[in-house]
N, C-alpha and C positions, 0 to 999 in steps of 0.2 A: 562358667567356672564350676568346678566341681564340688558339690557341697559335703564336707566332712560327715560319717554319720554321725546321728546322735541317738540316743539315750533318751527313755520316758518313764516315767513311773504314771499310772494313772491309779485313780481312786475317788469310787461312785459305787454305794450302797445298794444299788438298786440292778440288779443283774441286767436288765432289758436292755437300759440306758447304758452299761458298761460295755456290752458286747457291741452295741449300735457306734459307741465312739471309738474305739478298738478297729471296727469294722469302716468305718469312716475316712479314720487316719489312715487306714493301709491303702486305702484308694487314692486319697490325697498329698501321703506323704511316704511314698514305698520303703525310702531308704532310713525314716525313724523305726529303731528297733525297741521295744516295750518289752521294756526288763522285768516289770510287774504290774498286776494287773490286782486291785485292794477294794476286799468290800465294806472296811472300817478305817475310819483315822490311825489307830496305833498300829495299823500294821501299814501302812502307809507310811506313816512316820518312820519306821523299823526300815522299812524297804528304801526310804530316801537316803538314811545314814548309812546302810549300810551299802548301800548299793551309786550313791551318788549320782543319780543320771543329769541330764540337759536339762530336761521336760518333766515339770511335773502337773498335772492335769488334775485337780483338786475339785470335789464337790464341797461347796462349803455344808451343807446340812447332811451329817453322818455320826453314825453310833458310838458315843464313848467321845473322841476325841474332833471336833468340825473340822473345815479345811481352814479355817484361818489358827486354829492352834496348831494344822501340822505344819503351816507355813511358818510359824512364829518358832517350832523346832529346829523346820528346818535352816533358819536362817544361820543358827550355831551349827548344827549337823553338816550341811549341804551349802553354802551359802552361794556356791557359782550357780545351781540348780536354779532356773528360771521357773515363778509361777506360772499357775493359770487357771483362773478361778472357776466352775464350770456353776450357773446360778438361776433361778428360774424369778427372782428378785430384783426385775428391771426399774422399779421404780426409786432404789439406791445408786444402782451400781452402775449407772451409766457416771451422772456426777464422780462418783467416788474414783471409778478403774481409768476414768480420763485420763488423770495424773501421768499414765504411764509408765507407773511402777510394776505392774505387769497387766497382764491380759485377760479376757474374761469372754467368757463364752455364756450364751442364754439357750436355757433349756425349750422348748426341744433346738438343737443344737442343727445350725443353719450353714448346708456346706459350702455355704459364699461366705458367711463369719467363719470359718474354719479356715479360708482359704486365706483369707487376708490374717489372722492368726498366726498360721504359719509359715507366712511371707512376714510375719514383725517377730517371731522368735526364733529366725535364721539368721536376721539382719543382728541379732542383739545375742549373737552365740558367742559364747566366753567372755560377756562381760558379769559381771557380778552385780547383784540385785544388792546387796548387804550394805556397803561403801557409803554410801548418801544415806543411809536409816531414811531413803523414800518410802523400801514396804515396808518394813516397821510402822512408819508413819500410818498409812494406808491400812495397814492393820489394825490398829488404834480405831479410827476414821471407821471402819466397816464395823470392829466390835460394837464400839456405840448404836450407830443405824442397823444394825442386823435386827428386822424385825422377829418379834417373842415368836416359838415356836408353838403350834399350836397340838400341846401333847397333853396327855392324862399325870393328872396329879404321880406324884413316882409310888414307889412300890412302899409298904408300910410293913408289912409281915410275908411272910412264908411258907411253904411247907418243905422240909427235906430227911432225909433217910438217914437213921443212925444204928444200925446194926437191922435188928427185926420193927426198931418203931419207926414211925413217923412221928418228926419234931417240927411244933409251931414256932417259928423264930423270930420277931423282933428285926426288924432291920438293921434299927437305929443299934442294937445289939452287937453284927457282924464286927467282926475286926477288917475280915480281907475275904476274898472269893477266890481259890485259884483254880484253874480247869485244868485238865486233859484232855487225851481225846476222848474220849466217852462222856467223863463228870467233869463236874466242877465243886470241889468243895469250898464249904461254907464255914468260915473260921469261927468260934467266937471264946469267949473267957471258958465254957465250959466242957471246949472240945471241937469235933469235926463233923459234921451231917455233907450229906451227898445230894446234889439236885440233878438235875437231865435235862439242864439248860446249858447252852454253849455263852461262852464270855459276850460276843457279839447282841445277844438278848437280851442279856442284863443290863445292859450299856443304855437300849431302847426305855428302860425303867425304873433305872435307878436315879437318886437325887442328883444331876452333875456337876453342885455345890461342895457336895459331900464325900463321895464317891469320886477316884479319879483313878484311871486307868493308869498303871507304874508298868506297867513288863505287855506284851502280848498276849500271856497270862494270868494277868496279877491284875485285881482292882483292889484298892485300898479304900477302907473309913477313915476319914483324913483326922476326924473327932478323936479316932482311936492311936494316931500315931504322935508317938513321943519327940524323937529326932530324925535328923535326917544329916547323914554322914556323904560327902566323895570323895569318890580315891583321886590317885593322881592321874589317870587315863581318864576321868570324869564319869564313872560310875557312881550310882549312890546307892545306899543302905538303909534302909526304916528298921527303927526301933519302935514295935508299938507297945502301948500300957495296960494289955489285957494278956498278952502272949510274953514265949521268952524267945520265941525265934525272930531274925530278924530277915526282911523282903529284900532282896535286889530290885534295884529301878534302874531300867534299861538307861543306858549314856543318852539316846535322844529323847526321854521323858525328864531326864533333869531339867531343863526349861523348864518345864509348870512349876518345879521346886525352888525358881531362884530367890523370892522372897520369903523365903523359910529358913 
């Protein structure tokens, strides 16, 4: 019988490992077409709303936003979009991804698990993961077990560029960080300084208590923001208490904001 195509988005930090499972799937699975190819959570998440595929191929340990917060997006964003958790963490996640609520892959990544993988997310095309709150569940169940990542204290101060000087900045200070392509500037009550760091860096060293990725663009001081408004298409708005402008937060970052 002829298998409808489908649709992937993947997302894995690590370029080696990206190209290698990109490279993989085309061998094993010719007729999936990979609509995005992500080497951070929030653009991952961005790519799943916006773009809705079958397949979505998740590292859980990734910069700024894991794969189990893009999954927990995407479950409002995208929710017929099938996981699949890619993890080098077998001493959870065999117990945990049992369930069935989606599939999971062990790094380095094994083209007889690959193979039976994509013989169980053919079988389960156009159902929906959402329905039963299984991944939810599952989600829950993996946040708890996800063992502490093993990273450096976060970033404390700064250096960045404010016309001719160089300003020492306070972390705890910034309001928001937004980039371009070039910079990224560095908000805070007293104005704008410039760094020559890309958003994806900061994500590796900032608190991810405190600091939480709102736009592809945009990291916020959650310390520093006042409210938080959505429209009726499910956009939202931050007001924060150091500034007078206010941030758009992309439609699939409103999840992190729903207890707020």
């Amino acid at each position: 019988m002829h298998q409808p195509e489908m649709t992937c988005v993947i997302a894995e930090d690590e370029a080696l490992l990206r190209d290698a499972l990109v490279a993989l799937l085309a061998e094993e699975w010719p007729g999936l077409r990979i609509v995005a190819a992500c080497d951070d959570g929030g653009a991952a998440l961005e790519a799943i709303a916006t773009l809705r595929p079958d397949i979505a191929f998740l590292d859980i340990r990734m910069p700024g936003l894991t794969g189990l917060e893009v999954a927990a997006g995407a479950l409002e964003a995208s929710p017929a979009t099938q996981v699949v958790f890619v993890t080098a963490y077998d001493q959870y996640a065999i117990d945990a991804f049992d369930n069935g609520a989606v599939d999971y892959l062990l790094k380095p990544i094994a083209r007889e698990r690959l193979q039976a993988t994509v013989q169980r997310v053919q079988a389960r095309a156009g159902k929906t993961q959402a329905g039963d709150g299984a991944l939810a569940g599952l989600l829950q169940q993996l946040s708890s077990a996800l063992p502490a990542a093993a990273k450096s204290p976060p970033l404390v101060w700064l250096t960045a560029s404010s016309g001719k000087d160089t300003r020492l900045i306070m972390v705890e200070d910034i309001a928001y960080f937004q980039s371009d392509t070039k910079y990224t500037a560095v908000m805070t009550a007293e104005g704008e300084a410039l760094l020559r760091k890309p958003i994806r860096e900061l994500l590796d060293v900032l608190d991810p208590a405190i600091f939480k990725q709102i736009h592809r663009s945009t990291i916020v001081n959650m310390k520093m923001v006042a409210s938080v408004t959505r429209d009726e298409v499910g956009r939202g708005a931050l007001r924060l208490k150091t500034r007078p402008e206010t941030l758009a937060v992309s439609q699939p970052f409103m999840a992190l904001f729903r207890n707020m």
